[in-house]
N, C-alpha and C positions, 0 to 999 in steps of 0.2 A: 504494500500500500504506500502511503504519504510518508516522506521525511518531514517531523515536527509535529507530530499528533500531538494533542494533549494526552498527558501520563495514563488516564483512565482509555481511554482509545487506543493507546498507542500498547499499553495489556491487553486488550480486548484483540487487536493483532496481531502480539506474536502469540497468543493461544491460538486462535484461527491458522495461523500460518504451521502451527506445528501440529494440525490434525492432517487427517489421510488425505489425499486430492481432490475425491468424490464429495467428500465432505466440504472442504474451502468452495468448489463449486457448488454445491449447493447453496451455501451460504450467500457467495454470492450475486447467486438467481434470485435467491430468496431479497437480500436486500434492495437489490432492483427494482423488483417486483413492490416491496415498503414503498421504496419513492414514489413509484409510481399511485399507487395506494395514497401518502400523501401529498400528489399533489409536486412534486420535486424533481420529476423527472417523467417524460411521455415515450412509450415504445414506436419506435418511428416504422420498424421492417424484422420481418421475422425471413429467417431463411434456413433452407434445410443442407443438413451436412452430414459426414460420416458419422460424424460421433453425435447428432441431433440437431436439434434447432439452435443456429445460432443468431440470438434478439439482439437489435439494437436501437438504444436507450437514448434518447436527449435530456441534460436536467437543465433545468431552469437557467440557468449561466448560460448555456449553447454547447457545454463540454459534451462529447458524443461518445459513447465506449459500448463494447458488444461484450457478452456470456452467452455460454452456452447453455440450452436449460439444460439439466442434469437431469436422469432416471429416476423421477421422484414421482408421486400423486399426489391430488389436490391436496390431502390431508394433510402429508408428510411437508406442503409446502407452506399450510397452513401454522402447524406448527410451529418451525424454522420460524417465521416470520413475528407468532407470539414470542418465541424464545429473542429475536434478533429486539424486539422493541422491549422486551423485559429488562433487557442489560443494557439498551440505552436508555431510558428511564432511568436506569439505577443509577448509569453515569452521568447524568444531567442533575441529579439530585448535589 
């Protein structure tokens, strides 16, 4: 991710960064997905690829970035994204 996170964020990524692959991509689809949820960011084009759809994102700035979605269902993405706004929440406190 970013050089210069704040300390609580900047935990929050090297934990991300030291789970399995599958997992960081889920993560994040799933955060993408939050923005788009709030309001932060609009999925502009979806396209298909070997390894699945890969979406791409505009957030609010004009910054443009693509993920893959990952092998998950709705649930699982449902989840990820209670679990991704549970620990921002906590960090914003």
């Amino acid at each position: 991710m970013t050089q210069n996170l704040p300390p609580e964020i900047a935990a929050f990524d090297a934990f991300l960064n030291a789970q399995p692959k599958p997992v960081q991509l889920a993560f994040q689809y799933c955060l993408a997905l939050m923005m788009v949820e709030d309001h932060k960011a609009e999925l502009v084009e979806t396209l298909p690829t070997d390894n699945g759809a890969m979406c791409t994102f505009r957030s609010v700035a004009g910054d443009v970035f693509s993920v893959t979605k990952p092998p998950i269902n709705g649930q699982q993405e449902a989840e990820i994204i209670q679990q991704l706004r549970e620990i921002l929440d906590e960090e914003s406190d």
